[in-house]
C-alpha positions in Angstrom: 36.7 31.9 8.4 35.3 31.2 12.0 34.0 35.0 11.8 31.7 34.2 9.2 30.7 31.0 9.7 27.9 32.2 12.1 26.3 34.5 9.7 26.4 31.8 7.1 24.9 29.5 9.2 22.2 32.2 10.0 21.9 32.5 6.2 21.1 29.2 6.1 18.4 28.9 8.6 16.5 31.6 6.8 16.6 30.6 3.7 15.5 27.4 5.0 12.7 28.7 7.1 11.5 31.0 3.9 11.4 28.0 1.6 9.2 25.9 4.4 6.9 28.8 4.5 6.7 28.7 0.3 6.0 25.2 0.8 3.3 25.4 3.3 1.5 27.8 1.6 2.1 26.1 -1.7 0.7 23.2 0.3 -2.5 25.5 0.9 -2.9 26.0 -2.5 -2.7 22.8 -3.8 -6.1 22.1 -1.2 -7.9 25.3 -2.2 -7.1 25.1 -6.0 -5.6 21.5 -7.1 -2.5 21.2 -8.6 -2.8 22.3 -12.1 -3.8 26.1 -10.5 -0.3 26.0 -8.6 1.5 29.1 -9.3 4.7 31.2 -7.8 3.3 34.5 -8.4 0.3 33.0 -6.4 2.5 31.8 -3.6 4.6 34.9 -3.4 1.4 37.2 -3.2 -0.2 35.0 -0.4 3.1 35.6 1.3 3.6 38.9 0.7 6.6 38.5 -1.5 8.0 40.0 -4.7 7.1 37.6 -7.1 11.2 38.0 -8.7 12.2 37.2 -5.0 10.6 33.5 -5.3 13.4 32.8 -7.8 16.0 32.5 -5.0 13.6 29.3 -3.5 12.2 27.9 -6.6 13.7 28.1 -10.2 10.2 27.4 -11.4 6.6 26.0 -10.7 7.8 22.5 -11.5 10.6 22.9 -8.9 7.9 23.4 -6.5 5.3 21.0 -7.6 8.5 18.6 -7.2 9.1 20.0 -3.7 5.5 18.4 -2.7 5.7 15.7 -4.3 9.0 14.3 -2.8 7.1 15.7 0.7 4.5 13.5 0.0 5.8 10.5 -1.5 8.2 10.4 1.9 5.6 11.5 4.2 3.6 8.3 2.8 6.9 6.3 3.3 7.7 6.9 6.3 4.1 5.9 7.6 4.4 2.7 5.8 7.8 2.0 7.1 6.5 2.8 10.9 3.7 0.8 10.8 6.1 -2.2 8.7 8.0 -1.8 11.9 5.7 -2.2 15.1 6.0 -5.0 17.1 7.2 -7.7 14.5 4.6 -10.5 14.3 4.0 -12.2 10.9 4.6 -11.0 7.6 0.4 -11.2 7.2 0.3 -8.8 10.4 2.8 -6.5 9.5 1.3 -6.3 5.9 -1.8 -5.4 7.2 -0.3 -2.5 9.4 1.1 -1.1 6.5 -2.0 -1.1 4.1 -4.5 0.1 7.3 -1.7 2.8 7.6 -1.4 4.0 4.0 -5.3 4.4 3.9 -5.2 6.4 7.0 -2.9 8.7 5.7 -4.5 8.9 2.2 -7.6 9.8 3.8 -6.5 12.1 5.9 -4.2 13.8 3.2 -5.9 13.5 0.3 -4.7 16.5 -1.4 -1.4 15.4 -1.1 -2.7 11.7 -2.0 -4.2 13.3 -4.8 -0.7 14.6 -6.2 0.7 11.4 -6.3 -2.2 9.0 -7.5 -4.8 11.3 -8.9 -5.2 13.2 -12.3 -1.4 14.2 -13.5 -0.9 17.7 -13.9 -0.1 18.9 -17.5 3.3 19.8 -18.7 4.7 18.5 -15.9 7.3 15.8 -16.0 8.3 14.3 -12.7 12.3 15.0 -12.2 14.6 11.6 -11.6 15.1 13.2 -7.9 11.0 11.7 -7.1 11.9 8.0 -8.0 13.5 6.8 -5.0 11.1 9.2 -2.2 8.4 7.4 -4.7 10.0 3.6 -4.1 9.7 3.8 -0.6 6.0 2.1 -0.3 7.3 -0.2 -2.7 10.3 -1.2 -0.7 8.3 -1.8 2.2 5.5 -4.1 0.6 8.4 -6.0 -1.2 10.5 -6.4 2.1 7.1 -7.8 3.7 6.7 -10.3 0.8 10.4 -11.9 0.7 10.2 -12.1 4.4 7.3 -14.7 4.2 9.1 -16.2 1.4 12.3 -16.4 3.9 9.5 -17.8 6.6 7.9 -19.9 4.8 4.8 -18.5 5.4 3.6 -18.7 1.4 1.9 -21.2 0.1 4.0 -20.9 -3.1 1.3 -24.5 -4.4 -1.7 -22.1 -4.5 0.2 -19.5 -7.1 0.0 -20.9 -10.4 3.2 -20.4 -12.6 3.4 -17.3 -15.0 3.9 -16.8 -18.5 7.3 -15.7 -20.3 5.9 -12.2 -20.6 5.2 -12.3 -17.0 8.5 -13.5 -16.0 9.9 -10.7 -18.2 7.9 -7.9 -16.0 8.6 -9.6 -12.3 12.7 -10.3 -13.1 13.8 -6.6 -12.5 11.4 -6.1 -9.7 12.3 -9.4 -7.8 16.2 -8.1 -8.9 15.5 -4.8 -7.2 13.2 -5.5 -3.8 12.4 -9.2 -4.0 15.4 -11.0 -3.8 15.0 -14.6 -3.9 11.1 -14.1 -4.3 9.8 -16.9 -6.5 8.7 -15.1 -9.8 5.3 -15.8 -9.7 4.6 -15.0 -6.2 6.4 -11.3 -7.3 4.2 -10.9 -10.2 1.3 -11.5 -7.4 2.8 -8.9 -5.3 2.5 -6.2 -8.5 -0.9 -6.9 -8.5 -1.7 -6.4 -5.6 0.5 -3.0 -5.1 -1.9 -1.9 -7.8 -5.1 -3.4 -6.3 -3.9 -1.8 -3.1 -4.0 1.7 -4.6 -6.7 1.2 -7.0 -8.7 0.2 -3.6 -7.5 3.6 -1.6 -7.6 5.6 -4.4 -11.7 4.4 -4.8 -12.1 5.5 -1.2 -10.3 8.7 -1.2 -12.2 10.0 -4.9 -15.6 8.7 -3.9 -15.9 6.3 -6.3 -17.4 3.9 -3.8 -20.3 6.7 -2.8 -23.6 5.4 -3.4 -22.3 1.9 -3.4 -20.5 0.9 0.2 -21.8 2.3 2.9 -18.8 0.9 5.1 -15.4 1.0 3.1 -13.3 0.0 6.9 -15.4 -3.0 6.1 -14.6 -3.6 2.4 -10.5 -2.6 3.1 -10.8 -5.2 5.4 -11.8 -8.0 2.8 -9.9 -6.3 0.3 -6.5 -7.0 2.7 -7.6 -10.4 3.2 -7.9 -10.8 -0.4 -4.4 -9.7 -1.1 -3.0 -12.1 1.3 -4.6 -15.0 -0.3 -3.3 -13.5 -3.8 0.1 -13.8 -2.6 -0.2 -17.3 -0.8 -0.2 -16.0 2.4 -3.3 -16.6 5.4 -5.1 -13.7 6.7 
């Protein structure tokens, strides 16, 4: 056993190192072509493979597709949860790190932003393995929002109470990353996760061309915005 443990290991390396290189230059692709073009017999000729020889990396091109995806969604994570982390300060001031950090890395990814929040591709169904890489953005915003809850830094008087719909869409979402969030400030912070990405997704497609001449300056008020939704000052 010792004897070939080093050549499994080596094995290992390899095939790890091979399926990075599929990825990068599935990566490539998904610039140059958008998602919807992505293909295995594409990536294998780009990297000189036999296209039969792809099948010991990816099953398929939805295997891949959900090999960038869970990139991306964790890539994005991770950034939010860095810039969640630096230096403490208020909830208002760590909020604002996170959202000035997931548009930086929107606009400087946009392919990959593109994946995750643009046009979905067709016949593809995302796997259950994306869900949590996906939650991560989610968990951060929520952790911001019950810690100003916990610090009393929302103004729970200027949210006005929801209705018994509402309450039925916030419960499992307060359950889940909320904890002892009052309701209606949680159905707040759904809105403004969407208002968040509605607003970077704007920037990122060019819906604001021809209209802002500054977005910095309109994500600005837009953050400021989001606070007040959620009781909190800017």
């Amino acid at each position: 056993m010792p004897a070939t443990a080093p050549v499994s290991s080596a094995r290992q390396r390899v095939h790890a190192a091979v399926r990075e290189d599929i990825i990068g230059t599935a990566r490539e692709q998904l610039a140059a072509a958008g998602a919807a073009s992505l293909s295995l017999r594409a990536v294998a000729r780009e990297l000189g493979m036999a296209p039969s020889a792809m099948y010991r990396y990816f099953q398929s091109r939805d295997e891949l597709l959900t090999a960038l995806i869970v990139e991306a969604y964790d890539a994005m994570g991770a950034v939010a949860e860095a810039a969640a982390g630096h230096g403490g300060g208020t909830a208002a001031e760590r909020f604002k790190s996170v959202c000035w950090a997931l548009r930086d890395w929107a606009l400087a990814h946009p392919h990959e932003y593109a994946l995750l929040y643009g046009t979905p591709v067709p016949g593809y169904h995302a796997p259950e393995l994306t869900i949590d890489p996906a939650s991560r953005v989610t968990r951060v915003l929520g952790g911001i929002l019950r810690d100003a809850c916990q610090a009393g830094e929302i103004a729970e008087s200027r949210i006005p109470p929801i209705s018994e719909a509402m309450t039925a869409q916030a419960q499992p979402v307060a359950e889940e990353v909320m904890a002892g969030v009052p309701l209606p400030a949680v159905a707040r912070g759904l809105a403004v996760w969407s208002f968040l990405f509605g607003q970077i997704s704007f920037e990122v497609f060019g819906r604001f061309e021809g209209v802002v001449t500054n977005g910095e300056v309109l994500f600005d008020y837009a953050i400021t915005t989001m606070l007040d939704m959620v009781g909190m000052a800017a």
